[in-house]
C-alpha positions as CSV (number, residue, x, y, z in Angstrom):
1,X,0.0,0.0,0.0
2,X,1.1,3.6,-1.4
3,X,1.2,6.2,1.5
4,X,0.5,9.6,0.1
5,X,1.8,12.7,1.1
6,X,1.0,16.3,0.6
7,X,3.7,19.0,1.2
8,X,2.9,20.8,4.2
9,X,4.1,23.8,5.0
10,X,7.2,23.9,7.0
11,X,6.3,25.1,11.0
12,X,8.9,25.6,14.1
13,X,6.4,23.2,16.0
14,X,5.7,20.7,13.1
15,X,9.6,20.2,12.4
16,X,11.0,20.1,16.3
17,X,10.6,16.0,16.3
18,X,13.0,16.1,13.6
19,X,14.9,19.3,13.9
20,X,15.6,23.1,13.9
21,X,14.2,25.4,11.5
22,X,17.3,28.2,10.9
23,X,15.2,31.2,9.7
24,X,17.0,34.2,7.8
25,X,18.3,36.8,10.2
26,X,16.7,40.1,10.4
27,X,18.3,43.1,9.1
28,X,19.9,45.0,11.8
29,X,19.1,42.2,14.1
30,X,21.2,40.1,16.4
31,X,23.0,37.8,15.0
32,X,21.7,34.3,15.3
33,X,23.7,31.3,17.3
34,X,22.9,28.5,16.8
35,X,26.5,26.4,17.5
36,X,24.2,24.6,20.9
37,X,21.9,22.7,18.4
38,X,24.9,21.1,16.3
39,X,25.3,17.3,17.4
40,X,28.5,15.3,17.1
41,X,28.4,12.5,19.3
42,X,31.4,10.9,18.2
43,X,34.9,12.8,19.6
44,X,37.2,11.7,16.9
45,X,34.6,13.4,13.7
46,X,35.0,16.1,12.4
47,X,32.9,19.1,10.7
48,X,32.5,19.1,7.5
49,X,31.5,22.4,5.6
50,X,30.6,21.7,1.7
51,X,28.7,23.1,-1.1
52,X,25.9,21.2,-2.6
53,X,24.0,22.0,-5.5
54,X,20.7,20.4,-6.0
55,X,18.4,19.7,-9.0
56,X,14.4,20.8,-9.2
57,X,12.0,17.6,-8.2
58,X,9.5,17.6,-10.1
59,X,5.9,16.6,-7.7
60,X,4.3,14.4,-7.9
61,X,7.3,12.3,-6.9
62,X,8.1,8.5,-5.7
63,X,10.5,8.3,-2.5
64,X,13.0,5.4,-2.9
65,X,15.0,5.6,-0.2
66,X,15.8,7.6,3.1
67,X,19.5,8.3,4.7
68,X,20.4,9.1,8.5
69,X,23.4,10.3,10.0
70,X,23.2,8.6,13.5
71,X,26.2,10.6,15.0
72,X,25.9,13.8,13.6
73,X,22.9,16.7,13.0
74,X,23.2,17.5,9.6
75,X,22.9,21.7,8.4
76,X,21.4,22.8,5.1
77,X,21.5,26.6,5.1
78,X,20.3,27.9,1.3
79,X,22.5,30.1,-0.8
80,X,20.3,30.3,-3.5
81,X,16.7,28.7,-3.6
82,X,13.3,29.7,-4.1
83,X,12.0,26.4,-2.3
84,X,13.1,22.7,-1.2
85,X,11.0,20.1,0.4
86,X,12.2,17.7,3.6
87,X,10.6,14.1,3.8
88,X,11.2,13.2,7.3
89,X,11.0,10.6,9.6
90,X,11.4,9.5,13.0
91,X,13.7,6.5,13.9
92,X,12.1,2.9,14.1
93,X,12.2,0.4,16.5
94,X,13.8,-2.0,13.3
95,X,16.2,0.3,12.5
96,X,14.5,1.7,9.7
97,X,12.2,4.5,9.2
98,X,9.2,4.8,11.4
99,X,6.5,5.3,8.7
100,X,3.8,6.0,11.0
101,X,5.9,9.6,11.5
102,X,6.9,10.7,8.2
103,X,6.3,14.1,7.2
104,X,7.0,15.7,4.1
105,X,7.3,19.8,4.3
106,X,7.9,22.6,2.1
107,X,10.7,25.5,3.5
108,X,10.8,28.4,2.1
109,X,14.2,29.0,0.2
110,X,15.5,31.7,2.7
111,X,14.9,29.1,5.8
112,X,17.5,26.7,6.3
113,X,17.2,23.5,8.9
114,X,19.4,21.6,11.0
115,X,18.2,17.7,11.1
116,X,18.6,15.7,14.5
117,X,21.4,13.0,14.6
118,X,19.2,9.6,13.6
119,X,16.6,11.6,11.5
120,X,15.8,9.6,9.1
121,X,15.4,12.0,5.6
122,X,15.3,11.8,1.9
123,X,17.7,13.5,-0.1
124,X,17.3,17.4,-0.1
125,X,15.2,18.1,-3.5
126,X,14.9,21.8,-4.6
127,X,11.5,22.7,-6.3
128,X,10.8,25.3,-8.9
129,X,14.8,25.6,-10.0
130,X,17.8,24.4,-9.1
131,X,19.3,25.5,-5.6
132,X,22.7,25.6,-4.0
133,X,23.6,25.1,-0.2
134,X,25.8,25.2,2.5
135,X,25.8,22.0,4.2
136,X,27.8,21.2,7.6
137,X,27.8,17.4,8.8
138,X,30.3,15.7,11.7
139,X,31.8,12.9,9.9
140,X,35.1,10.6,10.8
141,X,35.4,9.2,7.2
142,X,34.2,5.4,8.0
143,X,30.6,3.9,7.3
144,X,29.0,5.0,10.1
145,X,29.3,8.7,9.0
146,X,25.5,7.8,6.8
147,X,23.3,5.3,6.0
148,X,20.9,4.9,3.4
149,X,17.6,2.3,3.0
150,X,15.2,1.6,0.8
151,X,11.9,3.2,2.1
152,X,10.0,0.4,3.9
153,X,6.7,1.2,2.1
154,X,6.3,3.1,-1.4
155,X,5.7,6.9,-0.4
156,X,4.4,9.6,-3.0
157,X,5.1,13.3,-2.4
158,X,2.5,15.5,-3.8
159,X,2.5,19.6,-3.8
C-alpha cells in the first residue's frame, strides 16, 4: 500500500521532532547562534562544511529511499533557492524509518534547517529551479558517518 503525502508547510512546531528550523536573520538584528543545536556524538569526527548543488524535483514524486546520519545533525542553510522540500522521519524500533511519523514539508528557500542525529530523511530536493547550499555534517570518514535504505513502504510526495 502507497502512503501519500502532501507538502505541508514547514512550522517551528511541526519540524522540532525532527529538527531546527534556521530562519533568515533580520536586518539589523542580532546575529543568530545556533553552535548549541549542532550534534556530534562521536569525539574523533569532524565538521565538514561543503557546497551542494541540487536539481528541481518535479511533484508528484516517488521516494526510494531515506538516509540518516546517526552521530551527527546534519545543516542545510540555502544560498540560492526559491523552495526545497524535507521528507522526514522519525527512527524505528527496526532500525528503519518509522512510517507511521513521516512528514513531508515545504521551506521556504530563505529558511534553512538543521536535522537531528538519527533523523531519518530523503535526499534534499529543490522545487521550482535548481538551488545551492551550505551543508555542515560531523563525519570521521568510515561507514557510520551515513546510511541509506530503501523506504519500507512506497511513499508519493504531492504539492
Amino acid at each position: 500500500m502507497t502512503i501519500h503525502l502532501t507538502l505541508e508547510p514547514i512550522t517551528a512546531e511541526a519540524f522540532a521532532p525532527f529538527g531546527l528550523l534556521l530562519p533568515p536573520p533580520v536586518l539589523g538584528g542580532a546575529r543568530l547562534e545556533l553552535i548549541a543545536e549542532l550534534q556530534n556524538l562521536r569525539p574523533s569526527a569532524r565538521a565538514r562544511l561543503s557546497l551542494a548543488t541540487v536539481a528541481a524535483q518535479l511533484l508528484p514524486m516517488e521516494a526510494i529511499e531515506m538516509e540518516r546520519h546517526i552521530y551527527s545533525s546534519q545543516a542545510f542553510v540555502p544560498i540560492d533557492c526559491a523552495s526545497y522540500m524535507l521528507l522526514v522521519a522519525l527512527h524505528g524500533p527496526d532500525d528503519m524509518p518509522d512510517m507511521a511519523t513521516l512528514r513531508a514539508f515545504r521551506v521556504p528557500g530563505d529558511t534553512g534547517i538543521n536535522y537531528k542525529a538519527d533523523t531519518w530523511h530523503y535526499p534534499l530536493s529543490a522545487l521550482e529551479r535548481t538551488a545551492r547550499f551550505t551543508v555542515l555534517t560531523f563525519i570521521d570518514g568510515t561507514t557510520a558517518d551515513e546510511q541509506f535504505v530503501p523506504v519500507p513502504q512506497a511513499v508519493r510526495i504531492s504539492a
